[in-house]
C-alpha positions as CSV (number, residue, x, y, z in Angstrom):
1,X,0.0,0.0,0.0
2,X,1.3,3.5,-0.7
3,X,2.3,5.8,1.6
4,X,-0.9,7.5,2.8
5,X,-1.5,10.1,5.3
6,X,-3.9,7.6,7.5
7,X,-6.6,9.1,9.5
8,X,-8.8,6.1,9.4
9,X,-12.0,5.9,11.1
10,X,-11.8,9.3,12.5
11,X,-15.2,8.9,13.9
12,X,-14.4,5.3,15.1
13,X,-11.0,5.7,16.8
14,X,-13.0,6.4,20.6
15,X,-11.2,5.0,23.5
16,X,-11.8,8.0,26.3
17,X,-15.9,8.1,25.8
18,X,-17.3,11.0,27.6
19,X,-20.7,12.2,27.1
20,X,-21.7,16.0,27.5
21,X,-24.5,17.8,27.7
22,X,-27.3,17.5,25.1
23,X,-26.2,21.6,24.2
24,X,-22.2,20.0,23.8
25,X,-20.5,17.7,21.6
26,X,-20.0,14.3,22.1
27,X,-16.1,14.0,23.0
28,X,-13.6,11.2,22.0
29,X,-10.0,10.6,22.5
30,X,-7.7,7.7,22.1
31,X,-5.3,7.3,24.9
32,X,-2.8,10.0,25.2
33,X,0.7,8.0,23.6
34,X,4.3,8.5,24.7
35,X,6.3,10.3,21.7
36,X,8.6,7.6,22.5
37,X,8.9,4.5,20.0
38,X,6.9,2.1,19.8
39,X,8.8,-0.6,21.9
40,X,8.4,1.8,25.1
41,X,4.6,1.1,25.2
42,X,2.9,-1.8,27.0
43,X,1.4,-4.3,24.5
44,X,-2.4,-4.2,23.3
45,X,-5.1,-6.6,24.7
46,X,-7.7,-7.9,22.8
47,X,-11.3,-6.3,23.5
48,X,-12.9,-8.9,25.7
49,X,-15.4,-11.4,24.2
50,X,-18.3,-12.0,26.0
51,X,-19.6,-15.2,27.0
52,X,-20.4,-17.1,24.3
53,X,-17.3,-16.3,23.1
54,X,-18.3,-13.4,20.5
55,X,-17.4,-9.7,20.3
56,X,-20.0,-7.0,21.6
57,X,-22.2,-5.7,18.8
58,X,-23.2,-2.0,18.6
59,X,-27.2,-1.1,19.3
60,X,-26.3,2.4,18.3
61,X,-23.7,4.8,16.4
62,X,-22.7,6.1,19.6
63,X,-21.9,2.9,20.7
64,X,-20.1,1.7,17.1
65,X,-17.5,4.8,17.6
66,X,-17.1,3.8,21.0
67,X,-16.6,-0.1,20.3
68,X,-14.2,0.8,17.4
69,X,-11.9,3.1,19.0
70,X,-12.0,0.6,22.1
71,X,-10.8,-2.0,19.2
72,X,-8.6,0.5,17.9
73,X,-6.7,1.1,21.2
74,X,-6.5,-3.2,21.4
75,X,-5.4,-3.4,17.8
76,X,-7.9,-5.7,17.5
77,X,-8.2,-5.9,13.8
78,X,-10.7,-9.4,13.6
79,X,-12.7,-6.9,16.1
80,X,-12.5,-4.0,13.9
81,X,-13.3,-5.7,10.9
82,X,-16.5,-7.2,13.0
83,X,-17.6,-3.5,13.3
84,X,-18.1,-2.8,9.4
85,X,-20.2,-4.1,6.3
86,X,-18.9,-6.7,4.2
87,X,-18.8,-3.8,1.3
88,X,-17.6,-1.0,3.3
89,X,-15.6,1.5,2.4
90,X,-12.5,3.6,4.1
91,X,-11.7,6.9,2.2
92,X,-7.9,8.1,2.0
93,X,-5.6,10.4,1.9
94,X,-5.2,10.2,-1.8
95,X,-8.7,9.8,-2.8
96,X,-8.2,6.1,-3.0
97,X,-11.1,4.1,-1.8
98,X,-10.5,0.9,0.2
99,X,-13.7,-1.5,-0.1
100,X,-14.5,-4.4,1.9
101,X,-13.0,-6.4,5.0
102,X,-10.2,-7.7,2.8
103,X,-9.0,-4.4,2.2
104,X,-9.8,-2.4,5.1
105,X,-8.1,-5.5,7.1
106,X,-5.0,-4.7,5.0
107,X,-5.5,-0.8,5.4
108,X,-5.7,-1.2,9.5
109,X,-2.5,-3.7,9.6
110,X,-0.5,-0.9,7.3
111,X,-2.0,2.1,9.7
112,X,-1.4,0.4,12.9
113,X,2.8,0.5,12.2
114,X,2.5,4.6,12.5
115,X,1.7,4.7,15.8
116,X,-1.3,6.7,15.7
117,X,-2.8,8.9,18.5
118,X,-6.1,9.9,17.1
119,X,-8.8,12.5,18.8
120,X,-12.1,12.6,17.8
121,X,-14.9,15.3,17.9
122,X,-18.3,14.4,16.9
123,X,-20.4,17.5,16.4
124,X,-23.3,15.8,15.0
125,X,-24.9,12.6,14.3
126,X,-28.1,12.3,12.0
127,X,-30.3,9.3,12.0
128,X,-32.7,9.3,9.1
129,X,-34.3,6.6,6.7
130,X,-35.4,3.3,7.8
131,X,-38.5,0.7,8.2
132,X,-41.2,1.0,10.2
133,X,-42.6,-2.7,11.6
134,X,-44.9,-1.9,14.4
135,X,-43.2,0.0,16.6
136,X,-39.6,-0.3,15.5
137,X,-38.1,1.4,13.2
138,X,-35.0,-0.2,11.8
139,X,-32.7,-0.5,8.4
140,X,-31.8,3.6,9.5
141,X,-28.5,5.1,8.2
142,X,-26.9,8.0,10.3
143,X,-24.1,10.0,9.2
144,X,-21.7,10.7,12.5
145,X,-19.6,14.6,11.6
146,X,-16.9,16.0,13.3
147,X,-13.3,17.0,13.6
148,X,-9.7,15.8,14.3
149,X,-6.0,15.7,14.9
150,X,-3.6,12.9,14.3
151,X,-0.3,12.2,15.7
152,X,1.4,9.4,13.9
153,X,5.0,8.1,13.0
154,X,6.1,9.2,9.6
155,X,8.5,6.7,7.6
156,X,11.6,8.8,8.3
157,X,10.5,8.4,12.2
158,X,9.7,11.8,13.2
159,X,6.0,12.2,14.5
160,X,3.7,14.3,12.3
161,X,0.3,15.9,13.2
162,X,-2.6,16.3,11.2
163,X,-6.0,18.2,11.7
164,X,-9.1,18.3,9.5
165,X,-13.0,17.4,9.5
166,X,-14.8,13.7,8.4
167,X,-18.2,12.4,8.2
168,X,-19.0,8.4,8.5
169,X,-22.0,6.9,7.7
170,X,-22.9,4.0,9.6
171,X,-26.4,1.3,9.0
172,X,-28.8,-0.1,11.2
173,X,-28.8,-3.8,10.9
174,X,-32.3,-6.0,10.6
175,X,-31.4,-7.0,14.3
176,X,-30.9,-3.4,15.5
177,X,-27.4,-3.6,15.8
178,X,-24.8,-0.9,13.5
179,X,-22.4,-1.2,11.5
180,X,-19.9,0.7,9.5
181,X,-21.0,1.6,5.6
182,X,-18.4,4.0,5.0
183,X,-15.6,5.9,7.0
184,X,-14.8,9.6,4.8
185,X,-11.9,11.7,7.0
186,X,-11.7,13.9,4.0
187,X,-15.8,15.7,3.0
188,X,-15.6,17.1,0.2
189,X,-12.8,15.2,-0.7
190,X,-10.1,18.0,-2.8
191,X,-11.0,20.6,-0.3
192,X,-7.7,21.9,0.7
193,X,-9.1,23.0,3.9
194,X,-10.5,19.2,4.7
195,X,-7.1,17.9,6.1
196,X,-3.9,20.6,7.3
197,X,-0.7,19.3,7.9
């Protein structure tokens, strides 16, 4: 894979989730990293299965971006992977699309070596669409918008921040559970403003 300016699942990468007032934004932030190398951190642990032995779904986006950073954080990438659509989509750097779990497994594995630190703002989540059967509503899509900054190992080994703005769309399952559809860190994509390094 290319060298690419990762800011993957901006929305996603939640490990610190703290909710605010309904006036606020919600407020996400991977754990703060030593600018150290990598071998001075402690290894990552697996997100915990439950007891029949399968990862936690998500019942809604706001607990999909939680689950994912959580995963995230782990470097859980079977986990990560169990958080998105068979067709999904990751949007980079280079306007590049990566589609489905074969990919985005590939894109994840290839982040993962930068040593990101990733903080997430969500300003807004939408929720519309859907299928009404009796008193449910479900098959809804939401789109989850916000902003970011990225620290990350470059190749030469320095550290490099980046800043910019992304909006995910995520999709009800039939059994009410979410998943990710598509995970954009660049809307519009070519805006110059959409990502400053």
């Amino acid at each position: 894979m290319a060298r690419i300016k990762l800011t993957l699942s901006i929305a996603t990468s939640a490990i610190v989730f703290t909710a605010v007032s309904v006036a606020g934004p919600t407020f996400i932030q991977t754990q703060v990293a030593n600018a150290s190398t990598a071998a001075d951190r402690s290894p990552a642990v697996a997100a915990p299965a439950n007891a029949e032995g399968a990862l936690p779904a998500a019942t809604s986006p706001t607990e999909l971006l939680q689950l994912l950073g959580e995963r995230i954080k782990a470097k859980d990438v079977d986990g990560i992977i169990a958080l998105h659509e068979p067709e999904a989509a990751i949007v980079n750097y280079d306007g590049t699309v990566v589609r489905g779990h074969k990919e985005i497994r590939a894109f994840y594995v290839d982040w993962f070596k930068s040593d990101p630190v990733l903080t997430v703002n969500p300003r807004q989540t939408v929720l519309a669409g859907g299928k009404r059967t009796g008193k449910q509503i479900r098959n809804r899509t939401a789109a989850i918008m916000g902003d970011y900054s990225l620290e990350q190992t470059a190749p030469d080994g320095t550290r490099e921040k980046f800043t910019g703005n992304f909006c995910d769309t995520v999709q009800e399952q039939p059994n009410g559970t979410w998943l990710y559809v598509q995970d954009n860190p660049y809307p519009p994509h070519g805006n110059a403003t959409s990502a400053h390094h």
